[in-house]
C-alpha angles and dihedrals in degrees: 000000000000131000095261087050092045083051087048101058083043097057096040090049087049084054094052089042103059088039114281097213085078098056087051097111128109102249113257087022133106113240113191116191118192122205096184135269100033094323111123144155120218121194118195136225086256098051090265115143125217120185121191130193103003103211096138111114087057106027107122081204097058122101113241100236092062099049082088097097092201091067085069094078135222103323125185108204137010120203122197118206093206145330104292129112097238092053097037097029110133091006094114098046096046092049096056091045087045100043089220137107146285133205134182128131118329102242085055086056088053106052086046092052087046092041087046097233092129137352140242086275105044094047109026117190124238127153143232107292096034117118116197133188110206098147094054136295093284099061106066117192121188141170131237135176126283129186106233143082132266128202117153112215110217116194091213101220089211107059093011080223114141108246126190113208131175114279094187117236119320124241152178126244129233102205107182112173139196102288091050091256102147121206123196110190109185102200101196123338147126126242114277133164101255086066080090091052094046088048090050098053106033088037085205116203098203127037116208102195141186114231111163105099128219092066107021134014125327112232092257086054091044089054083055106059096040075062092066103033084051096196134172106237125016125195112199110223141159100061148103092031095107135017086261101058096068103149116120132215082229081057092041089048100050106049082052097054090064098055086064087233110178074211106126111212127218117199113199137191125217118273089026130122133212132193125213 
């Protein structure tokens, strides 16, 4: 065997060894994978990986092959819409077995330095509003505002006793990558006006919305808003995980049929991928 065959099988063993599901892209293409209830990967046009919401070792709705974390590949950043479980869930370990940040609202931030959980560097504040760029100038991640709530429950190891702190305000995140392909991924919220204004001024390409109702929107109020951030593409998320979260995407898709939206779902399940 030559030395470009000898490359070759290098380069193919590298790729199996930091998780090749995650290179799996087409290259100058958008891959979403969706691990059930807000938890996604996103993969870039350039191979970075993006992970958000990170619910996946103790989410009933993911698939078991994916609960080991290290199938999810080398990833380069992971961003945490509030405080909950089921939003922050495995954050904390993946970053320290990643070595990477994470960012989320600042008060969460906060309570995870003071707890001990991670430090300034490993989970960085920024606000609503704030746009970074820790992957590079041409990924650009911002916050936006969400209408929820966000404590973060912390089991104290010392005296096993439940304890609520603050997890700051909760948010969205604008992702737009290198292609211009622009991502707005809601976390938890309920419908409210300034959706349109958020859609007007970040133009986002792919919606990925809550639907499941009780603690987030309903799917009528999912479909309304759809109606004012006027995307291309919407994923439903955030539903079917507990009793409470009973809203459908045959709901979601109907309320929106009569609106007359040019929005094209795409209902996923968990463990599948999509390319844009």
């Amino acid at each position: 065997m030559g030395l470009r065959g000898l490359s070759m099988v290098a380069a193919l063993c590298a790729a199996v060894l930091l998780g090749a599901p995650a290179q799996a892209a087409e290259k100058g293409k958008v891959q979403l994978l969706w691990l059930g209830q807000s938890a996604f990967r996103i993969t870039t046009p350039g191979g970075k990986n993006i992970l958000i919401d990170p619910f996946i070792t103790k989410n009933p709705k993911t698939p078991a092959e994916w609960k080991d974390l290290s199938k999810l590949g080398k990833l380069d950043i992971v961003l945490v819409t509030h405080g909950h479980g089921d939003h922050f869930g495995d954050a904390a370990e993946i970053v320290k077995q990643q070595h990477i940040q994470m960012w989320g609202p600042a008060g969460l931030a906060d309570t995870l330095w003071e707890l001990g959980i991670l430090t300034p560097e490993e989970a960085p504040r920024m606000g609503k509003g704030g746009t970074i760029t820790p992957l590079g100038p041409d990924i650009k991640i911002s916050q936006v505002r969400a209408d929820h709530s966000s404590e973060f429950i912390y089991n104290n190891p010392e005296n096993k006793k439940r304890e609520v702190h603050v997890g700051g305000e909760p948010v969205g995140f604008i992702i737009k990558l290198e292609n211009g392909f622009t991502i707005y991924h809601m976390g938890d919220t309920n419908v409210f006006s300034d959706m349109k204004l958020i859609a007007d001024y970040y133009k986002p390409d792919l919606l990925l919305i809550p639907i499941g109702g009780h603690f987030v929107m309903d799917p009528k109020e999912a479909a309304l808003a759809t109606t004012m951030v006027h995307p291309k593409y919407a994923i439903p998320m955030h539903y079917g995980t507990t009793p409470q979260l009973k809203g459908t995407p045959e709901e979601y898709l109907a309320a929106l049929g009569k609106t007359k939206s040019k929005t094209k779902v795409i209902v996923m399940q968990p463990g599948q991928m999509h390319t844009f």
